[in-house]
C-alpha positions as CSV (number, residue, x, y, z in Angstrom):
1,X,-31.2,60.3,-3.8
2,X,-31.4,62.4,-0.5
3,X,-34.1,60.4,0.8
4,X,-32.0,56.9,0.3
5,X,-29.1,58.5,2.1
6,X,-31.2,59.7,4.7
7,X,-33.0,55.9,5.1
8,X,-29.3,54.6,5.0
9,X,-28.2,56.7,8.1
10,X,-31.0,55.7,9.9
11,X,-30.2,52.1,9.2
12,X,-26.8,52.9,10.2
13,X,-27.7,54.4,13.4
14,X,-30.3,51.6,14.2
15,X,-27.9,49.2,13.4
16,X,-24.9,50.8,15.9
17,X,-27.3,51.0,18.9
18,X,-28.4,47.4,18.1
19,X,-24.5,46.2,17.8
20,X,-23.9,48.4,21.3
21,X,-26.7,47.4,23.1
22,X,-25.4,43.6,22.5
23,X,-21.6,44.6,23.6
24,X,-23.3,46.0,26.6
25,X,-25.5,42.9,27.8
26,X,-22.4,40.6,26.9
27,X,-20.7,42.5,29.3
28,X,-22.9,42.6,31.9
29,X,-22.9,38.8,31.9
30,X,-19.5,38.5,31.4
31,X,-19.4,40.5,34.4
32,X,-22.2,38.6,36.6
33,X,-20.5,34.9,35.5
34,X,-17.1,36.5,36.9
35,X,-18.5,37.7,40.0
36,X,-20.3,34.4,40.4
37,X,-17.0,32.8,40.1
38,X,-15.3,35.0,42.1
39,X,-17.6,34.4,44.8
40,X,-17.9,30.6,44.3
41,X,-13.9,30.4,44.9
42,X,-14.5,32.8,47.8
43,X,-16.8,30.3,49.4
44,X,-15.0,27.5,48.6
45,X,-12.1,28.9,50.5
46,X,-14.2,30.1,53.2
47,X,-15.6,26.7,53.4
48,X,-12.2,25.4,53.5
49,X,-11.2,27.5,56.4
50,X,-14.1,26.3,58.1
51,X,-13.5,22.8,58.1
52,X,-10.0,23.5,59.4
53,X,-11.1,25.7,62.4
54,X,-14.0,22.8,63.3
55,X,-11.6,20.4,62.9
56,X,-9.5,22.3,65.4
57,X,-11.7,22.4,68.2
58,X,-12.7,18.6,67.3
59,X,-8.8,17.9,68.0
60,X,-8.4,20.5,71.0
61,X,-11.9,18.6,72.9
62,X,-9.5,14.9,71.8
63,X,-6.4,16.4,73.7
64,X,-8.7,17.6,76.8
65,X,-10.4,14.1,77.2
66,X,-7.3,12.5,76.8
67,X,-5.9,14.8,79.3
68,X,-8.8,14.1,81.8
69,X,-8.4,10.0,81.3
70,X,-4.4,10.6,82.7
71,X,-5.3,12.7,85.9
72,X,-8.1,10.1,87.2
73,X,-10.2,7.3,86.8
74,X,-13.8,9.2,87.2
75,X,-15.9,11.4,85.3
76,X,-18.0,14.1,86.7
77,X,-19.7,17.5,85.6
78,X,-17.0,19.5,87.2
79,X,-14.3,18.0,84.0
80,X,-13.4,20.6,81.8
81,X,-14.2,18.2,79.0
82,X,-17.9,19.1,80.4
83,X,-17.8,23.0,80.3
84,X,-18.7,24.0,76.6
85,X,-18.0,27.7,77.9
86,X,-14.2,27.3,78.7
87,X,-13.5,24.8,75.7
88,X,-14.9,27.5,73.2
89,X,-13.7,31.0,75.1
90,X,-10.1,31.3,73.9
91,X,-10.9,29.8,70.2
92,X,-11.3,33.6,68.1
93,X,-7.3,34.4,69.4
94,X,-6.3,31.1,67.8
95,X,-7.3,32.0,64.0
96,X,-7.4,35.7,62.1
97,X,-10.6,35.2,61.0
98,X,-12.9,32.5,62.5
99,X,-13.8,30.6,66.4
100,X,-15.3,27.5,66.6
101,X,-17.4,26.5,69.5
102,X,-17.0,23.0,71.3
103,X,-19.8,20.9,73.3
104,X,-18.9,17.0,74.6
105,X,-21.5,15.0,75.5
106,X,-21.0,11.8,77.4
107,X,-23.0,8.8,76.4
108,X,-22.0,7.0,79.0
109,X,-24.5,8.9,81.2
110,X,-27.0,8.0,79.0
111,X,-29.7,4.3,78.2
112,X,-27.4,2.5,76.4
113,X,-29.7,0.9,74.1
114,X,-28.0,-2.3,72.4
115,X,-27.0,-3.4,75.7
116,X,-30.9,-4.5,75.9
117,X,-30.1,-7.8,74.3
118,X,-27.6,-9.9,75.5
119,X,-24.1,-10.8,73.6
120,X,-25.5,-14.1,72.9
121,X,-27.8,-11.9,70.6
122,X,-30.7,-13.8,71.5
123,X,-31.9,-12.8,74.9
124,X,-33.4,-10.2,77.3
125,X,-30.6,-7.8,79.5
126,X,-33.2,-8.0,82.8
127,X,-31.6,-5.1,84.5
128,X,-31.5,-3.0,81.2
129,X,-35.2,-4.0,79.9
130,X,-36.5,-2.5,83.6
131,X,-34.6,0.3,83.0
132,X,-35.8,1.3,79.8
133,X,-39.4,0.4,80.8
134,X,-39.1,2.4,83.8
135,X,-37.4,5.5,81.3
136,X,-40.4,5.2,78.9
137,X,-43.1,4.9,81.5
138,X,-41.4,8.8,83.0
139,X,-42.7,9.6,79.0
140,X,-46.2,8.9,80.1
141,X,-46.4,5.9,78.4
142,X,-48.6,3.0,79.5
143,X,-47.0,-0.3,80.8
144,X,-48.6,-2.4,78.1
145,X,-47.2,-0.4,75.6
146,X,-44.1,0.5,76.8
147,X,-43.6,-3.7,77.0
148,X,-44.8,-3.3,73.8
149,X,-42.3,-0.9,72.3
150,X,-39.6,-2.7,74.4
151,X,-40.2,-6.1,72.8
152,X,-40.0,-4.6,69.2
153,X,-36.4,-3.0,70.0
154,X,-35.4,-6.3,71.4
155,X,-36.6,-7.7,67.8
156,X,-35.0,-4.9,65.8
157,X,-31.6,-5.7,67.8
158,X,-31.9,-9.7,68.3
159,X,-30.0,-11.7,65.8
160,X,-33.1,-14.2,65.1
161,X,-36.6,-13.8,63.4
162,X,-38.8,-14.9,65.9
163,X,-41.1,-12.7,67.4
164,X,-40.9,-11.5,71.3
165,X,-44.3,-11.6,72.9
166,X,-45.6,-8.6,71.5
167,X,-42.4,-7.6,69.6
168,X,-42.2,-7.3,65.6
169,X,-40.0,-9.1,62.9
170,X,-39.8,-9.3,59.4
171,X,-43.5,-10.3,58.7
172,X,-44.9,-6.7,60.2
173,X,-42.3,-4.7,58.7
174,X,-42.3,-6.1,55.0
175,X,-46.4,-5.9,55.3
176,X,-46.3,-2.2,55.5
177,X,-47.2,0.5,52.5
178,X,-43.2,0.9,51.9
179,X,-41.9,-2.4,53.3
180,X,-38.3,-2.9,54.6
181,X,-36.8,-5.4,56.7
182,X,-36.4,-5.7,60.1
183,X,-32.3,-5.2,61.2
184,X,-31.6,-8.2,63.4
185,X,-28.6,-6.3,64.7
186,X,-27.2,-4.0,67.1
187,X,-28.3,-0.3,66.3
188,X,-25.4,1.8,64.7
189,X,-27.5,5.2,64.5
190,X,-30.0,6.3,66.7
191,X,-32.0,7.1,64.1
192,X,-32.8,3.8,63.5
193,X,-35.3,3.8,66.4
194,X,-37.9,5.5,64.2
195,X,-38.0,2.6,62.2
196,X,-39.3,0.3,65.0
197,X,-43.1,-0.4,65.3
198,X,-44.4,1.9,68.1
199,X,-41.4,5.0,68.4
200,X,-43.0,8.0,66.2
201,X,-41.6,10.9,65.3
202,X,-43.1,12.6,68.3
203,X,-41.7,10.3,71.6
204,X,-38.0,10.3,69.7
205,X,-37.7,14.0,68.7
206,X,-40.4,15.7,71.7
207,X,-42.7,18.4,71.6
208,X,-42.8,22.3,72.6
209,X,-44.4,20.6,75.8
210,X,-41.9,18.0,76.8
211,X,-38.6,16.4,75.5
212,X,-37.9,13.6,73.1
213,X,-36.0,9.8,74.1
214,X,-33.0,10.9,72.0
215,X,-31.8,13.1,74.3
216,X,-31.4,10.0,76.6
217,X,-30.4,7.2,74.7
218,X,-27.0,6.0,73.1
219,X,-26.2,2.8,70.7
220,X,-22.4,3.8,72.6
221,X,-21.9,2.1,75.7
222,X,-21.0,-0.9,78.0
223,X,-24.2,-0.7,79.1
224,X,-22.9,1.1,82.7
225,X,-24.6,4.1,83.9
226,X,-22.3,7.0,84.8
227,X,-24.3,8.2,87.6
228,X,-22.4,11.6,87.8
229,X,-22.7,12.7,84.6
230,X,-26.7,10.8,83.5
231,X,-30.1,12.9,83.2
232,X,-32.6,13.5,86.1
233,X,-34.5,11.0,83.9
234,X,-32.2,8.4,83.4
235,X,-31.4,8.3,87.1
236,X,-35.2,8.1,88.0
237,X,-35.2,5.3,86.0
238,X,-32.5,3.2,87.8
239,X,-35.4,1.6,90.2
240,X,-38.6,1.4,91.4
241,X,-38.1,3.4,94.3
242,X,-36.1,6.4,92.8
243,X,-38.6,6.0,90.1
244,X,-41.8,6.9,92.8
245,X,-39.7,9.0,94.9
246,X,-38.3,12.1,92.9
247,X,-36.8,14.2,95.7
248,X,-34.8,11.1,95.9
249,X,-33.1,12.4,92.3
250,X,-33.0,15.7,93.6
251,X,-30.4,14.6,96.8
252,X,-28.4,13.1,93.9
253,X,-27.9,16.2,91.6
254,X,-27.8,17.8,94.6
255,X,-24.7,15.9,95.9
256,X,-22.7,15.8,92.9
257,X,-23.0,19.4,91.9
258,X,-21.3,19.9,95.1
259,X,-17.5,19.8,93.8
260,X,-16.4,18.9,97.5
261,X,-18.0,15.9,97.4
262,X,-16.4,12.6,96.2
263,X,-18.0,11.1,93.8
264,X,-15.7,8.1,92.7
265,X,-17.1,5.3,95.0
266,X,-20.2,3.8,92.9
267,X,-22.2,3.8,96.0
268,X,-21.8,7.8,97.2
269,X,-25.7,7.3,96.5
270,X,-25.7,5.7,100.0
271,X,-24.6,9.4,102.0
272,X,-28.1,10.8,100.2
273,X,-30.5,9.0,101.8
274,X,-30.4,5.8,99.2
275,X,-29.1,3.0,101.8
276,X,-31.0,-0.3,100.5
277,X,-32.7,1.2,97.3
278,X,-33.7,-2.0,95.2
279,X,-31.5,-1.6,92.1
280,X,-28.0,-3.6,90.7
281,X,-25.1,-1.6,91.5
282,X,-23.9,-3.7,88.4
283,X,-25.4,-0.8,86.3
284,X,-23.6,2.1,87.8
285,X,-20.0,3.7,86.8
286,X,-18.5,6.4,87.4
287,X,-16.7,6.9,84.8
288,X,-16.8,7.2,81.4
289,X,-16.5,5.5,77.9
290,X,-17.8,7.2,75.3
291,X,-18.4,10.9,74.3
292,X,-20.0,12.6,71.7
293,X,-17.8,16.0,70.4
294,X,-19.6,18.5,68.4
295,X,-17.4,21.4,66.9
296,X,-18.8,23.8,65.4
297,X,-16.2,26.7,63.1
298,X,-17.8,30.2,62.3
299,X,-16.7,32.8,60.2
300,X,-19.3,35.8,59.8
301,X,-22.5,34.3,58.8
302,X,-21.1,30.8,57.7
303,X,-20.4,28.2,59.5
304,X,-19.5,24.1,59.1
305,X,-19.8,21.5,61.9
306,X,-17.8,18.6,62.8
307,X,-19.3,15.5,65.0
308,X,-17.5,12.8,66.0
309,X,-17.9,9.9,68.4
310,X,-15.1,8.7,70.5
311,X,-14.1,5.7,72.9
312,X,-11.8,6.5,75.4
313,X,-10.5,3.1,76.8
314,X,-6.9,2.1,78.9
315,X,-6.1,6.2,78.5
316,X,-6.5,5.9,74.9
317,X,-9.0,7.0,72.2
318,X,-10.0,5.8,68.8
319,X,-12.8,7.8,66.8
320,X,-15.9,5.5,66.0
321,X,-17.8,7.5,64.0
322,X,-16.9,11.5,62.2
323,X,-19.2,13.2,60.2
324,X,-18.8,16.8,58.5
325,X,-21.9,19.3,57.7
């Protein structure tokens, strides 16, 4: 009888620790699914917060631009619009927790790609083909196959399905290992060039050793180049001459970083030396279109961005494009 009561209490015991050790795991998860939560929501809010304070400086870049098209009718460097530093400085005293940092970029200083087919959607831009020829050649790229790559955006952007000297339609693209079909329309995202026969990942992204076309290029434009605001190798690209000639690019940024200087006739080029340079003054502006704002909002280690493209046209602007990350 001692002996069974003895087993018993055993049992009993075993059984308790068995019963406590249960109530002690469901309450460890109990407690890890509550903190999960807890931080989910936290997140959620954080994330929240974020997407206000980007949007912020998204809407403070809108009010400078739109500020800047009231004052004057030219676009330069020396904008505010242009100085990342001062849009950002001031954004931490705005918010109790959180800054967002702003950049614009103007596209208007950039190869504005669809303009390389005509509005009748069928035809060659002559001015705009030589300058992206002259633009991929700086990439040293061969003339054959820069007319090469140049045909094949022509086809990708032409409305029709016939082929451009050495150019590609549908038949090339729906022969390949994962076929799709050739676009026939203007580009929308500048992605889209890695889809054309000849751009690889390599010439439209860069290297460590030299930069990529994307930098450079724009589906956003009229097609004018805004010579006060466009890359050292989208202005060597304007002609032959500039092209051969690179001190010739080096008068210009010299000029214009010179905030004395006026730089709202088209041709100021003329008081550096470029008197009779072989190009169409058709191409030039100086002033600008369209802009690219990226805002980014931080708040300790997280952070959400906000990009946005935006017309500015007859002091107004409309948003063409947003996207949030």
């Amino acid at each position: 009888m001692g002996r069974f009561l003895r087993n018993s209490r055993g049992m009993a015991l075993i059984l308790t620790i068995l019963i406590i050790s249960l109530i002690v795991a469901l309450t460890v998860e109990f407690n890890r699914f509550m903190r999960s939560d807890l931080h989910a929501a936290v997140n959620l809010r954080d994330g929240i917060k974020l997407g206000y304070i980007a949007k912020s400086g998204f809407n403070y870049a809108l009010a400078v631009l739109l500020e800047d098209a009231a004052e004057a009718n030219v676009d330069s460097l020396h904008e505010a619009w242009a100085d990342p530093k001062a849009l950002s400085e001031n954004s931490a005293a705005q918010f109790d927790e959180g800054r967002f940092e702003v950049k614009v970029s103007d596209h208007s200083g950039k190869i504005q790609i669809n303009k390389l087919v005509k509005e009748d959607g069928k035809n060659y831009n002559d001015d705009q083909k030589g300058l992206l020829m002259r633009f991929l050649e700086s990439f040293g790229i061969e003339d054959e196959e820069a007319d090469n790559i140049v045909d094949a955006i022509k086809d990708w952007i032409d409305a029709d399905n016939e082929v451009t000297r050495f150019g590609a339609e549908n038949a090339h693209y729906q022969a390949l290992d994962k076929p799709y079909s050739c676009k026939n329309a203007p580009i929308e995202f500048l992605e889209e060039l890695l889809l054309i026969r000849g751009i690889t990942k390599e010439l439209f992204y860069g290297t460590e050793e030299k930069p990529g076309i994307s930098d450079y290029i724009s589906p956003h434009g009229d097609g004018k180049i805004n010579i006060n605001t466009a890359d050292r190798l989208v202005l060597s690209a304007l002609s032959d001459e500039i092209k051969e000639d690179p001190e010739m690019v080096e008068n210009m940024i010299k000029y214009r970083n010179d905030e004395d200087n006026n730089l709202k006739e088209i041709n100021w080029d003329d008081r550096v030396g470029m008197r009779g340079v072989n190009y169409n003054p058709g191409l030039l502006t100086t002033s600008s279109t369209h802009f690219e704002i990226t805002s980014e909002g931080f708040k300790g280690a997280m952070s959400k961005r906000v990009t946005g493209m935006v017309e500015r046209k007859e002091g107004t602007l409309q948003i063409r494009s947003w996207k949030i990350e």
